[in-house]
C-alpha positions in Angstrom: -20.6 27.9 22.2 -19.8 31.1 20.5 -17.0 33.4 20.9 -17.3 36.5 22.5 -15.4 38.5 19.1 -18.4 36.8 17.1 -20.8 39.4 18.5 -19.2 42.1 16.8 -18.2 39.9 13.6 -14.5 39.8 11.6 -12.6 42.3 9.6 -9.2 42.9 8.0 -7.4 46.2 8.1 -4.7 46.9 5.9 -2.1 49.8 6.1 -0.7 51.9 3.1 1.7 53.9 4.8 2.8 56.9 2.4 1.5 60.4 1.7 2.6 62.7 -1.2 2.7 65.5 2.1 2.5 65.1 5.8 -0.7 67.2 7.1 0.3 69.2 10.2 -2.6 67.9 12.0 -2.0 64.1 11.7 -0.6 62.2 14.3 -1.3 58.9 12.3 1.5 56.4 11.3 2.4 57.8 7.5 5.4 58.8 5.7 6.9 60.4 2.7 8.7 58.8 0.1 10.4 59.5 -3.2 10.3 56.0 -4.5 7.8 53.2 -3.6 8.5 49.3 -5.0 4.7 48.6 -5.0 5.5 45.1 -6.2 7.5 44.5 -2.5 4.5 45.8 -0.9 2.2 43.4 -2.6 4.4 40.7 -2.0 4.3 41.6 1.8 0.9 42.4 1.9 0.0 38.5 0.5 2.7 37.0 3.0 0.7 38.5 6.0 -2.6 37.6 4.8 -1.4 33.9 4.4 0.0 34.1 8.0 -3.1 35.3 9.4 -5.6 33.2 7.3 -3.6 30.0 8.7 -4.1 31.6 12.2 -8.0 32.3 11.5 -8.3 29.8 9.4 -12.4 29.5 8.3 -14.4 32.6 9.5 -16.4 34.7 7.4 -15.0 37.8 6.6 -17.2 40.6 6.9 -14.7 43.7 5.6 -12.0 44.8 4.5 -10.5 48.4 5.2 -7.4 49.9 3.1 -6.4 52.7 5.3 -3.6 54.9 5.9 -1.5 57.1 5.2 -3.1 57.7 1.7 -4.4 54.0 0.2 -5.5 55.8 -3.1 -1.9 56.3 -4.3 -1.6 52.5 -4.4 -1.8 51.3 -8.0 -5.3 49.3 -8.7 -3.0 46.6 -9.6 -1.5 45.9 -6.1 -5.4 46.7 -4.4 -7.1 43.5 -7.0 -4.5 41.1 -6.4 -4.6 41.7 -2.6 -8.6 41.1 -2.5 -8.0 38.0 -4.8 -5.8 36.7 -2.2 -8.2 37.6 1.0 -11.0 35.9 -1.0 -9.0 33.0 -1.4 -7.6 32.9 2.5 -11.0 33.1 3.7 -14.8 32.8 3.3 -16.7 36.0 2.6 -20.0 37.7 3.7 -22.1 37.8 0.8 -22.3 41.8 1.9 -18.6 41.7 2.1 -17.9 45.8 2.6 -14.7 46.8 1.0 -13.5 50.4 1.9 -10.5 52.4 0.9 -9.3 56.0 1.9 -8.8 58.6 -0.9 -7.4 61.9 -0.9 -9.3 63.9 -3.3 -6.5 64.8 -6.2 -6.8 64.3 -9.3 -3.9 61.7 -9.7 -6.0 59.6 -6.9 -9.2 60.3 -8.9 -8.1 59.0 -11.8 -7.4 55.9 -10.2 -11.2 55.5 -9.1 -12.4 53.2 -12.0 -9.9 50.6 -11.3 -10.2 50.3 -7.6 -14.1 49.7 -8.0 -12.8 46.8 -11.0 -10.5 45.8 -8.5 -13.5 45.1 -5.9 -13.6 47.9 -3.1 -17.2 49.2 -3.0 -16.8 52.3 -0.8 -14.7 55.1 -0.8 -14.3 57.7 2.0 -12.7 60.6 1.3 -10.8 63.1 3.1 -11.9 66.5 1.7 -11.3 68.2 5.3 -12.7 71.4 4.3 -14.7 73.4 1.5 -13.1 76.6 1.2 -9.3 77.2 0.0 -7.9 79.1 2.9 -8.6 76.4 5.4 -7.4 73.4 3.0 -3.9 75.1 3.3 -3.9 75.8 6.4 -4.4 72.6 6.8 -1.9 71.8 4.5 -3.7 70.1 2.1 -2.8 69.6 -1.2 -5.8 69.6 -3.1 -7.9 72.4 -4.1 -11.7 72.5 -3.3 -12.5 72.5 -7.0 -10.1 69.2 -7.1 -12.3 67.7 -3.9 -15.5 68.4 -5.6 -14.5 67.0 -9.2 -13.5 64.2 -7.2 -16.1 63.4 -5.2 -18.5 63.5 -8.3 -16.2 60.9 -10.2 -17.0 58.8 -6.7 -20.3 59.1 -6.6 -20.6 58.0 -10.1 -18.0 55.3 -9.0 -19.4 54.0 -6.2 -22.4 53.0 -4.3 -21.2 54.1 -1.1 -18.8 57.1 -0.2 -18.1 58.7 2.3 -16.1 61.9 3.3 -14.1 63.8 6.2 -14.4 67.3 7.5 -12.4 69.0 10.1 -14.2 71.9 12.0 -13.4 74.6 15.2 -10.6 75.2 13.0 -8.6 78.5 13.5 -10.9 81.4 12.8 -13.9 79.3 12.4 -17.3 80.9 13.3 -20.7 79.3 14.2 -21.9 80.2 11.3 -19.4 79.5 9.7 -19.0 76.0 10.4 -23.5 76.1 9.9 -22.4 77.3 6.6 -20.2 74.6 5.5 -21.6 71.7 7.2 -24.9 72.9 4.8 -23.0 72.2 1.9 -21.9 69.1 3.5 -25.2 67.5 3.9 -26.1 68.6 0.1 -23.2 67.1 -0.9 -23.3 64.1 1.2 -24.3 60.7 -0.7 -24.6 58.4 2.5 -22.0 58.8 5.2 -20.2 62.5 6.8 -17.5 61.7 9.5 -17.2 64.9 11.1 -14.1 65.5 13.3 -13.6 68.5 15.9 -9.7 69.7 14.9 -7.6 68.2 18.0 -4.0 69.3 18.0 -1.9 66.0 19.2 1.7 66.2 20.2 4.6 65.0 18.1 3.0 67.0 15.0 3.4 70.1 13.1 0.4 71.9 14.4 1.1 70.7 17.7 4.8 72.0 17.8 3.3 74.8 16.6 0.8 75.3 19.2 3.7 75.0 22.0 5.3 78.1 20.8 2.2 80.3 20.8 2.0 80.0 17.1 -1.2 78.4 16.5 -3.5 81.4 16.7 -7.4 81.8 16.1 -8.5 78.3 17.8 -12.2 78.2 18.8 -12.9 78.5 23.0 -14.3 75.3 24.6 -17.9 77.0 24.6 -17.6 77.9 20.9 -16.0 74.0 20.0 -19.3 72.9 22.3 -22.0 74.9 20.5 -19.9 73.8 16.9 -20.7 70.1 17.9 -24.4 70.7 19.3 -24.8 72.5 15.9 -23.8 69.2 13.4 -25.7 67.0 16.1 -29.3 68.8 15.3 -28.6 69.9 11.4 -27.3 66.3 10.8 -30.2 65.1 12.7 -32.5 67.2 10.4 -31.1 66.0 7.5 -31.5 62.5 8.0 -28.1 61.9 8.7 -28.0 61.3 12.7 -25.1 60.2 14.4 -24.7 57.0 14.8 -21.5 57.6 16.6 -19.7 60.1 18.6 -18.3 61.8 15.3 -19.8 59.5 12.1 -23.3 60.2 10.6 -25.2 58.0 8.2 -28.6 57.8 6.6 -30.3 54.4 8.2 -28.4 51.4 6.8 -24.9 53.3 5.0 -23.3 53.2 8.6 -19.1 52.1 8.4 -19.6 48.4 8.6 -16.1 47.7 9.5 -15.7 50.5 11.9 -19.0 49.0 14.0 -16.4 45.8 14.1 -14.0 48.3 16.4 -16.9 49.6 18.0 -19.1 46.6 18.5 -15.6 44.4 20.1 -15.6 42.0 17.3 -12.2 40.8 15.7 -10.0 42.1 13.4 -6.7 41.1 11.9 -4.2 44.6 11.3 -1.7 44.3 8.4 1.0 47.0 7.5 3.4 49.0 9.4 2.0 50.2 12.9 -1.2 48.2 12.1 -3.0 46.7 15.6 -5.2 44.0 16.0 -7.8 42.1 18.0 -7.7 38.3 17.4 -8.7 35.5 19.3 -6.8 32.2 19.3 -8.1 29.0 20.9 -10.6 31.3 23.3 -8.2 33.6 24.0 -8.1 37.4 22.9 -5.1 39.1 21.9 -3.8 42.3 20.9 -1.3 43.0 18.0 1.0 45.5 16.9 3.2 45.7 13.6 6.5 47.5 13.5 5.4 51.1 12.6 8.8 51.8 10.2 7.7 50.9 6.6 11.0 49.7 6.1 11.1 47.9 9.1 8.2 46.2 8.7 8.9 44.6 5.0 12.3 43.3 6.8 9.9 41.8 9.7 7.7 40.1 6.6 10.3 38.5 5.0 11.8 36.9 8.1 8.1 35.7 8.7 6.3 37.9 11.0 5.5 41.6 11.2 4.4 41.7 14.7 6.7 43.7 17.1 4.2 42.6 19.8 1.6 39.9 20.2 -0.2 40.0 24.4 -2.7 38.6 25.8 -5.8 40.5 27.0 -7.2 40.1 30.4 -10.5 39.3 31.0 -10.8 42.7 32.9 -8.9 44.7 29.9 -11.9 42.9 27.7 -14.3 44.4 29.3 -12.9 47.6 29.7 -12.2 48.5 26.1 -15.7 46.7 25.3 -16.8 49.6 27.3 -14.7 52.2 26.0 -15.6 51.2 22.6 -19.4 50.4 22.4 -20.0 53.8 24.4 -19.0 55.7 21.5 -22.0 54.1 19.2 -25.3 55.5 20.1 -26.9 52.3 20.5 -24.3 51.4 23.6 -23.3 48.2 25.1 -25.0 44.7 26.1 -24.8 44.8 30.3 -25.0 41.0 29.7 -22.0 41.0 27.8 -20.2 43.5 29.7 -20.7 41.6 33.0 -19.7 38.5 31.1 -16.1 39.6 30.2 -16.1 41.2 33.2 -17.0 38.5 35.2 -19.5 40.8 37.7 -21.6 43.9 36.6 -20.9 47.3 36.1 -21.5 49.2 40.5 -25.3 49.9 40.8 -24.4 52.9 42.5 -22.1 54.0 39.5 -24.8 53.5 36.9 -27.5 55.7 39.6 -25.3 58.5 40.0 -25.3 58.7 36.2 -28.0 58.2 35.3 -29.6 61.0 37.8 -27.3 63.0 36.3 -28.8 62.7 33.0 -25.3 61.4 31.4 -26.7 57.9 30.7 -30.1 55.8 30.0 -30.2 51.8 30.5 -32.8 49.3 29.8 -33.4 46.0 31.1 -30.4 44.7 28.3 -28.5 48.1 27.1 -26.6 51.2 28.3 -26.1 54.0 26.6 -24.7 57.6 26.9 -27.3 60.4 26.3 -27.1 63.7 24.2 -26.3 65.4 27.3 -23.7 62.9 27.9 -21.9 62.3 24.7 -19.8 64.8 24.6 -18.4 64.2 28.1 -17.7 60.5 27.1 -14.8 59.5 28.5 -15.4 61.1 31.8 -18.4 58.8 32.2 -16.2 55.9 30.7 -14.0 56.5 33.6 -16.5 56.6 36.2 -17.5 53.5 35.6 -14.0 51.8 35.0 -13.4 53.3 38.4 -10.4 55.4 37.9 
């Protein structure tokens, strides 16, 4: 009988976890450091994936996804010899999608032709922005004539790449963002990720904010018509959004990001990493130490987990929910009411459906146009809370 994960299929993360600069945006788990012993970190790297192939010993491995932090400062070297090793702990789709995260500099550009030697076959890149006032206000440190020699090195590179952009950023018109997001879809080779600019506690920009510093951010109704702008131009461009904030032409869709999405399983190495695995029918979540330091101590007494928990069958279908929602295909009711053990409340489905926030069929629910940018709200309406 199959496994529940086996519906949305296997992938590996892996975590670089150093910047040359800390953005004032990013809330994500990076650092800066002067020095970096790239040989420890392979060393680590293979100890981990040994640990979890003997876990997960015999599935197919459907992708691999070097993330971060900024992956492209790793030296080819170190990304080669870690995908010989994951060929060798498991067996791999014949499709297998291997993706790593580039800033566009030049130093990372350079690097380009050995990554694609070493085996990844997609690149995603985060640009952020096409004019120079915004990249430093983001505090990039790339120029946009650095991001577009970049990108055209990647295109020649690589099949498949992919890029970022950040918009309702400070002083950001509609037409603004029209303007740019134009140049986008020019540029674009098969796959836009398009994030509205969110300013997260703990960070620069969110410090920032607290003080009244943070001037020139869009109104909710601008951010709103921002989003239903990309949704139609992206739409006309062949480039429709698959989920709540990536766009792809039919077929070029993130295959290891539909793992998250789609529930499957997925094995997290490197500082802060998490993970979904299931062991002898039961699913669990995982979570490394987030200190790079920490975390190469953890490996060489054996284990980089700080946590390893059991997920309720409840919690299953929950973030099932949460998940598949954000994909505009949705969720399998069937599978839902399996983890769930009973189906989603009639009554909760009716009141929003009449309100136009979500569609089902006989097999499939999904969130609307109308509804998709209300997401969570109708995620919690149906959890109940």
């Amino acid at each position: 009988m199959a496994e529940d994960w086996q519906q949305g299929g296997f992938g590996l993360y892996i975590h670089w976890p150093f910047c040359e600069a800390k953005c004032p945006y990013c809330d994500f788990n990076s650092h800066v450091r002067r020095e970096i012993d790239q040989s420890r970190w392979l060393r680590a790297y293979l100890s981990e994936i040994d640990r979890y192939a003997a876990l997960l010993p015999g599935r197919v491995l459907n992708t691999v996804f070097f993330g971060g932090g900024t992956p492209s400062l790793m030296d080819p070297e170190v990304v080669g010899a870690t995908l010989e090793r994951v060929r060798q702990a498991w067996p791999v789709a014949n499709d297998l999608e291997v993706t790593l995260e580039a800033n566009p500099g030049s130093v990372e550009a350079g690097r380009f032709r050995g990554y694609a030697d070493a085996g990844v076959s997609r690149v995603s890149m985060g640009i952020q922005a096409l004019n120079d006032t915004d990249l430093r206000r983001l505090g990039r440190i790339h120029s946009l004539a650095e991001a577009t020699q970049a990108f055209d090195i990647a295109r020649k590179t690589f099949d498949r790449v992919s890029f970022d952009l950040i918009y309702a950023r400070q002083d950001q018109s509609l037409r603004d963002w029209q303007a740019e997001l134009g140049e986008a879809l020019a540029m674009a080779v098969d796959h836009l990720s398009l994030y509205q600019l969110t300013i997260e506690q703990g960070t620069a920009f969110g410090d920032r904010y607290a003080k009244g510093g943070l001037r020139g951010l869009p109104e909710d109704d601008l951010s709103a018509d921002m989003y239903d702008a990309t949704q139609e131009m992206c739409e006309a461009a062949g480039m429709g959004a698959y989920e709540i904030s990536n766009h792809a032409r039919p077929g070029a869709e993130s295959r290891h990001n539909l793992i998250y999405w789609r529930y499957g399983d997925y094995a997290g190495i490197g500082p802060g990493a998490h993970g979904r695995i299931t062991l002898d029918g039961q699913r669990r979540a995982t979570e490394a130490w987030a200190n790079p330091e920490k975390w190469l101590e953890a490996v060489g007494r054996g284990c980089a987990e700080k946590a390893q928990a059991a997920i309720s069958p409840t919690d299953q279908a929950d973030e099932y929910l949460m998940m598949g929602l954000r994909l505009r295909s949705g969720i399998d009711l069937d599978r839902h009411a399996a983890l769930a053990g009973k189906p989603l409340a009639k009554e909760r489905l009716n009141e929003l459906r009449d309100l136009g926030m979500i569609e089902t069929d006989t097999r499939h629910l999904r969130a609307t146009a109308k509804g998709r940018p209300v997401l969570n709200a109708i995620i919690r309406a149906l959890i109940g809370d």
